[in-house]
C-alpha positions as CSV (number, residue, x, y, z in Angstrom):
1,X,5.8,-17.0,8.2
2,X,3.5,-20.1,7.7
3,X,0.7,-19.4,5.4
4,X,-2.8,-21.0,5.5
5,X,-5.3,-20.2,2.7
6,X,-8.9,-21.2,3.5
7,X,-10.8,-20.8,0.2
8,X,-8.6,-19.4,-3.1
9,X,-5.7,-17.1,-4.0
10,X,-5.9,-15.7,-7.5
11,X,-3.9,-14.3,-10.1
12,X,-0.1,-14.3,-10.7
13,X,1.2,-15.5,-7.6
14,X,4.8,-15.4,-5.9
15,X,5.0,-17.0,-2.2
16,X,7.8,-17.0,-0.3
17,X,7.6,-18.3,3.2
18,X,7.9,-21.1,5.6
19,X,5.4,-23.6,5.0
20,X,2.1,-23.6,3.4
21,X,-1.1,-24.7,3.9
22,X,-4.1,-23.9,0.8
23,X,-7.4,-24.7,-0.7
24,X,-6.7,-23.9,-4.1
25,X,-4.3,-21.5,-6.3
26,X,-5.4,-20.5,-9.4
27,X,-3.2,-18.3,-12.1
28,X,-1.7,-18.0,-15.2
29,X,2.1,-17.4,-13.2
30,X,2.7,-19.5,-9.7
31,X,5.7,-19.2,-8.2
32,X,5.8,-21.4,-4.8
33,X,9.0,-21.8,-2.1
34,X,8.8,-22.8,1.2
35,X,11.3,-23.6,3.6
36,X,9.4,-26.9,5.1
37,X,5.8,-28.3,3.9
38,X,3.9,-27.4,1.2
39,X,0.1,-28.7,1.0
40,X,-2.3,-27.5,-1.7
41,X,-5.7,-29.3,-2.4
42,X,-5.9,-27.7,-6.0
43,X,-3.7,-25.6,-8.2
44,X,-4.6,-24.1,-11.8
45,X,-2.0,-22.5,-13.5
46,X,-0.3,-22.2,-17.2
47,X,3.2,-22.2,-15.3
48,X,3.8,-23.5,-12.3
49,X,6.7,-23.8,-9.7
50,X,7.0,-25.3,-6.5
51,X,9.7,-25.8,-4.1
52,X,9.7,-27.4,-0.6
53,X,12.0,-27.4,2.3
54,X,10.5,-30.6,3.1
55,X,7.4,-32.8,1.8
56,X,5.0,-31.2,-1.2
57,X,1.3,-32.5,-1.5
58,X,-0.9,-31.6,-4.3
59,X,-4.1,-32.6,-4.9
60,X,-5.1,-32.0,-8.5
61,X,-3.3,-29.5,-10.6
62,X,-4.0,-28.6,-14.0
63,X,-1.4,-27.0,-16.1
64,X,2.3,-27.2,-16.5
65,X,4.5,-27.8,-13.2
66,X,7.9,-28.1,-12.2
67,X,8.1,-29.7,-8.6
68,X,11.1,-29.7,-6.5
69,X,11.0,-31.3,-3.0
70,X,13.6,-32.3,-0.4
71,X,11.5,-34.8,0.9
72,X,8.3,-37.0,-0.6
73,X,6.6,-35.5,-3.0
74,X,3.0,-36.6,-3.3
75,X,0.4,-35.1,-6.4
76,X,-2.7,-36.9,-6.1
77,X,-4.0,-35.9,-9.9
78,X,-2.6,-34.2,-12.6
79,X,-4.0,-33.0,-15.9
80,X,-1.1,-31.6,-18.3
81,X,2.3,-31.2,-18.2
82,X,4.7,-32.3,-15.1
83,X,8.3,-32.0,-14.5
84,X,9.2,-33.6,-10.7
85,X,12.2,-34.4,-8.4
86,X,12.6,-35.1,-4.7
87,X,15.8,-34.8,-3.1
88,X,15.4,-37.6,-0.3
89,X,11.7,-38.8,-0.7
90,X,9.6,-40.5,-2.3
91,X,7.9,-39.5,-5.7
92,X,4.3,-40.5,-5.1
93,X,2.0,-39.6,-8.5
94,X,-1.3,-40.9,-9.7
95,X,-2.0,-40.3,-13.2
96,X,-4.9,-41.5,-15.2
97,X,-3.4,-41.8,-18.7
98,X,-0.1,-40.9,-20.4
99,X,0.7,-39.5,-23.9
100,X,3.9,-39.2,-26.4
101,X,5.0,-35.7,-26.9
102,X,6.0,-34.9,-30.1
């Protein structure tokens, strides 16, 4: 199934499908997978993971988030924590500062 999420989808959240399309995510648990594209203009969450078939664009997302794509992977903003890989893309990732852990 391809899933399209117009305004926002709250609370812990576990998607499984075929490609995605959303305004904005917000919980404490996201778990994402899709079997092609994943596009989401916002996500909020404590933990997050996504995996893509294919391509993964984020917008901004606030948190802690493993990304995994097969293609490019593409996160516009990102305020926290980020662990990323991409398969045969690109890793595209604007960040506006970074900090040494400890």
């Amino acid at each position: 199934a391809k899933l399209k999420v117009t305004k926002v989808l709250e609370g812990n959240v576990s998607i499984r499908c075929k490609s995605m399309v959303g305004k904005m995510i917000n919980g404490d648990s996201i778990s994402i997978a899709t079997s092609e594209s994943l596009q989401v203009e916002a996500m909020y969450g404590s933990d997050a993971v996504v995996r893509a078939g294919s391509n993964v664009d984020l917008g901004l997302f606030r948190g802690q988030l493993q990304c995994e794509a097969e293609g490019d992977a593409n996160i516009r903003g990102i305020d926290g924590q980020i662990a990323i890989q991409s398969h045969s893309g690109n890793i595209h990732l604007h960040v506006n500062s970074l900090t040494k852990g400890n």
